[in-house]
N, C-alpha and C positions, 0 to 999 in steps of 0.2 A: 504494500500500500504506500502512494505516495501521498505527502504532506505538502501544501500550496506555501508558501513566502506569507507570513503575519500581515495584512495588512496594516497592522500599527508602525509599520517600518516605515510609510511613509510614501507616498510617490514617485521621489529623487532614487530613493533604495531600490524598491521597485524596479522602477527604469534601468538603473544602473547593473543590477544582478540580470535582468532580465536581456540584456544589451549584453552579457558577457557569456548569456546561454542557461545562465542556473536560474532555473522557473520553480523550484521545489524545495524543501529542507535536505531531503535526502542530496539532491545536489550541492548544496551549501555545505554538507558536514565532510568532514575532512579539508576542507579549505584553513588558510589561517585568519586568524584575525589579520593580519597586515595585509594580506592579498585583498580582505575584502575593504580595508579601510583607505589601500591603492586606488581605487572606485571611485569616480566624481562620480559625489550623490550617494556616498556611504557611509555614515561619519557615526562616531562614537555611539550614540542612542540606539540605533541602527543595529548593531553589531551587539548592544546588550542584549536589544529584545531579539533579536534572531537565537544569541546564547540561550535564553530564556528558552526558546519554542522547541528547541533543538533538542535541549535536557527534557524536554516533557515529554518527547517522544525515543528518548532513550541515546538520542545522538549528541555529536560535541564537533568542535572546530580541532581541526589537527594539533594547534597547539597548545 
């Protein structure tokens, strides 16, 4: 089962994960945080609540 991108990320987040191909959590986890914070339009808040959604579905960011 895949998991959609929080919409509480934002629109900028959105776009910018969305622009780089990762439309899901599953494709977010194993990323790092710096990869994603490389991102115009991905900035700190962003990169929490994704942490957040990630863990509740049992996933995490590589590093």
């Amino acid at each position: 089962m895949t998991h959609p991108l929080p919409s509480a990320i934002g629109r900028p987040a959105t776009a910018a994960l969305t622009a780089a191909g990762w439309t899901t959590l599953e494709q977010v986890a194993g990323r790092t945080r710096a990869e994603l914070l490389a991102l115009h339009g991905v900035g700190p808040k962003a990169v929490r609540l994704l942490d957040e959604a990630l863990r509740a579905h049992g996933l995490s960011f590589a590093d």
